[in-house]
C-alpha positions in Angstrom: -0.8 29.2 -21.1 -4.2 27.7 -22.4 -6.4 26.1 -20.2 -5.6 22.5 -21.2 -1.8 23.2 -20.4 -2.8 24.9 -17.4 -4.7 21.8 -15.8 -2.5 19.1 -17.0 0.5 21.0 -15.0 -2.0 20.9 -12.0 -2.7 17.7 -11.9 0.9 16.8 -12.6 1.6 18.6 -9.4 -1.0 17.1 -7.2 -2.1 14.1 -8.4 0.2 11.7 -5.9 -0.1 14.1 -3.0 -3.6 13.4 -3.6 -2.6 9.5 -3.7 -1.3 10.1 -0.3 -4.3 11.7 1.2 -6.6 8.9 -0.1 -4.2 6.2 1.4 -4.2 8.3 4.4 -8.0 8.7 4.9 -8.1 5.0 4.2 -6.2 3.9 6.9 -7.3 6.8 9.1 -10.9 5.4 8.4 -9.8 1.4 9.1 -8.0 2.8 12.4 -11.5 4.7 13.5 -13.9 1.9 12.5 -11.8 -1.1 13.7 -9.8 0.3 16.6 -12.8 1.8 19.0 -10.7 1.0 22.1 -8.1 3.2 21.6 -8.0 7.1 23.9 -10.5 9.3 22.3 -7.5 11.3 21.4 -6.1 9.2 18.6 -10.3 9.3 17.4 -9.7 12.9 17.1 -7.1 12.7 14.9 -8.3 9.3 12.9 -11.8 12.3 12.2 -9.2 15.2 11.4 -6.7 13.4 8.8 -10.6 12.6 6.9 -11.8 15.6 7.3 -8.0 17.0 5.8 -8.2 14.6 3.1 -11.9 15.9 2.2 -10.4 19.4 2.2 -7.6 18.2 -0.2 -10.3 16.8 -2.7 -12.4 19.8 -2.9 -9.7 22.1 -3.3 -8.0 20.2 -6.0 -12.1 20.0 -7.9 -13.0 23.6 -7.2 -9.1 24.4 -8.8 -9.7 22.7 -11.6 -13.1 23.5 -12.0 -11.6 27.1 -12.1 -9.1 26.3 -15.0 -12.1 24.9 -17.1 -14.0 27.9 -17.4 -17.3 25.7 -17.8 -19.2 26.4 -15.4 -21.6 23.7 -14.5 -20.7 21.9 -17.4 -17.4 20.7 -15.9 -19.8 19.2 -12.8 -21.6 16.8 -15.7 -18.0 16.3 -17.7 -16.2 15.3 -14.6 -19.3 13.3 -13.2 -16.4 10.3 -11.7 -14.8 13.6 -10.1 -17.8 14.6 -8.4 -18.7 11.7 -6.9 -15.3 10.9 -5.5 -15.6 14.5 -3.9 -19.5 13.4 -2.7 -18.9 10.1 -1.7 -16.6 8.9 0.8 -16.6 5.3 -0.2 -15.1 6.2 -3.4 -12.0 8.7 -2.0 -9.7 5.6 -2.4 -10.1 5.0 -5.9 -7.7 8.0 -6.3 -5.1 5.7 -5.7 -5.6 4.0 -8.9 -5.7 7.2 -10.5 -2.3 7.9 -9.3 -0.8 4.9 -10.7 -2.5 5.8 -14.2 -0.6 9.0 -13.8 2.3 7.4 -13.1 2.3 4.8 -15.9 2.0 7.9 -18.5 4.9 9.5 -17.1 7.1 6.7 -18.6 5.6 7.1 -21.8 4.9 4.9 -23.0 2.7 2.1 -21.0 4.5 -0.2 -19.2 1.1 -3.0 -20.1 -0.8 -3.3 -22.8 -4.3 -2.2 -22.7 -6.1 -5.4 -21.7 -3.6 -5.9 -19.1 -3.9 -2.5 -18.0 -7.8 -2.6 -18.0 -7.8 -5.5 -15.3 -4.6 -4.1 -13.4 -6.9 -1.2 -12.8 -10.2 -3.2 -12.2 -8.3 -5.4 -9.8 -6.8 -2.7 -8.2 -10.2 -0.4 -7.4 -12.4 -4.0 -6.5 -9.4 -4.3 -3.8 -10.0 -0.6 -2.4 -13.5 -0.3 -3.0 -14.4 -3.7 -1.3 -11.7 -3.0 1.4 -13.4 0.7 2.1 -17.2 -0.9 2.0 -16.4 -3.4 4.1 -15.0 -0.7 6.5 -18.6 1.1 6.0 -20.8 -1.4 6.2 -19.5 -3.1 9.2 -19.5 0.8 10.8 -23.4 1.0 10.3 -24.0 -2.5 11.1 -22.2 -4.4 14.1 -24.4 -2.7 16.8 -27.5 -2.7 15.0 -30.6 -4.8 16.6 -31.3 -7.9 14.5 -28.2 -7.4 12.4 -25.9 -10.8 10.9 -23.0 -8.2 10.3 -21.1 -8.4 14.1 -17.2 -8.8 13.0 -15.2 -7.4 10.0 -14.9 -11.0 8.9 -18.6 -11.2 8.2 -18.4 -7.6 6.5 -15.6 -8.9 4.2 -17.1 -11.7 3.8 -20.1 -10.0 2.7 -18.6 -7.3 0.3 -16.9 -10.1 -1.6 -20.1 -11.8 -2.5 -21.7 -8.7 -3.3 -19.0 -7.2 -5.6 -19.1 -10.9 -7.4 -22.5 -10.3 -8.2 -23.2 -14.0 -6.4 -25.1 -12.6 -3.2 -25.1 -14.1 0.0 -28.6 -14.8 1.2 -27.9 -15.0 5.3 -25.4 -12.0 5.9 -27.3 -8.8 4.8 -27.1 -5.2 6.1 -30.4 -4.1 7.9 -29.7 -1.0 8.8 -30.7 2.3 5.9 -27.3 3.1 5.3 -26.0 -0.3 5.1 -28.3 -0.9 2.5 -27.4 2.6 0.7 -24.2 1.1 0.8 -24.9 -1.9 -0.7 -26.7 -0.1 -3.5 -23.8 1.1 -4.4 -21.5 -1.6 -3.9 -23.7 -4.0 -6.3 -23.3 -1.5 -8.7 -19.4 -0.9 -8.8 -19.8 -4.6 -8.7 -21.4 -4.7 -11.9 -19.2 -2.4 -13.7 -16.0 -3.8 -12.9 -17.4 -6.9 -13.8 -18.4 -6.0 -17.5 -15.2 -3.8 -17.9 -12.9 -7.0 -16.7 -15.5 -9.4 -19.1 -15.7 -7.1 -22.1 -11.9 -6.8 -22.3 -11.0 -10.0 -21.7 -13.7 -10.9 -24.9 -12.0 -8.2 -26.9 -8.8 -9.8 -26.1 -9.3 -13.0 -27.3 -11.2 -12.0 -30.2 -8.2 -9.9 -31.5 -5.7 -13.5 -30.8 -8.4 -15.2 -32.7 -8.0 -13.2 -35.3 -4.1 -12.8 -35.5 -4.3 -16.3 -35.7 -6.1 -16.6 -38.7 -4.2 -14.0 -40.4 -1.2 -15.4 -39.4 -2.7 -18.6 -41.3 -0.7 -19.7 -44.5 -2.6 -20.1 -47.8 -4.0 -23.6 -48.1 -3.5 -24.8 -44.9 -7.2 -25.6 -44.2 -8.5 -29.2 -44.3 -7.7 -30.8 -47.7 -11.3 -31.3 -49.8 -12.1 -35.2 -49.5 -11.6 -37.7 -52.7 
């Protein structure tokens, strides 16, 4: 079995178990951050379903990193990979992943591309902004000086900053809020231009069927 053959049956295998484990360390991570109340003991096991669903990510990268044969070269052609492994803000967007997987199981694709393209934009802006809200409102709700003090404001925030429209009086002041925000603005950004730039594409291919579609002289009639 060549390697190809040998990683596409791998991630057939584990791709929505690892759907599971992000929706898991998801809610594990919404329970931690907006539940402090509860007995240290559920804490405990909030911190050991993340660290379980960390585990889950490496293996599955360091297995397929295996299968590649590449060396470090599979770090730099798998850069999304890596970061989802890095980062923890970006462990949820294997969800979407696993509904990509699922969509090519039927064959053929259930949506067309365009449709597809903001199905899957719609769907990562949900769980990313969800996720940073989660983080931001970790690292700033007891911070001196800080306009962040209920989940509200940090959805509140996360929405304007992933629609690129800012919101001058709720900012994070702590360093990792702002880290966080770094990064948010720029997920922002490229969800933004993938949404816009096929959408454009879209109606630039209608616009053309149209004219295609056009019968010979049926333009405006030349005057008398």
């Amino acid at each position: 079995m060549d390697v190809n053959a040998r990683t596409a049956r791998w991630e057939d295998h584990v791709e929505l178990p690892l759907a599971a484990a992000s929706t898991l360390y998801l809610a594990a991570y919404a329970v931690h951050v907006l539940a402090p109340g509860l007995p240290e003991i559920w804490h405990d096991i909030c911190l050991g379903t993340l660290y379980a669903a960390w585990a889950a990510f490496a293996v599955d990268y360091a297995v397929r990193w295996r299968f590649s044969g590449r060396g470090p070269g599979f770090v730099r052609s798998h850069w999304l990979d890596t970061l989802v492994l890095v980062l923890p803000l970006l462990r949820p967007l294997r969800i979407v992943k696993a509904y990509e997987t699922m969509e090519r199981r039927h064959g053929r694709p259930l949506l067309p591309l365009y449709a597809r393209v903001v199905t899957y934009a719609g769907m990562a802006t949900a769980l990313l902004g969800f996720s940073g809200a989660l983080a931001v409102y970790q690292q700033e709700r007891y911070a001196p000086g800080a306009s962040i003090r209920t989940f509200g404001d940090s959805l509140w925030w996360t929405c304007a900053t992933l629609a690129t429209v800012g919101y001058g009086d709720v900012v994070p002041v702590t360093t990792k809020g702002r880290v966080i925000a770094v990064g948010m603005m720029a997920c922002g950004l490229a969800l933004l231009g993938a949404v816009t730039g096929s959408f454009s594409s879209w109606l630039l291919q209608v616009f053309s069927r149209q004219g295609d579609e056009r019968p010979p002289g049926s333009g405006n009639a030349p005057g008398a």
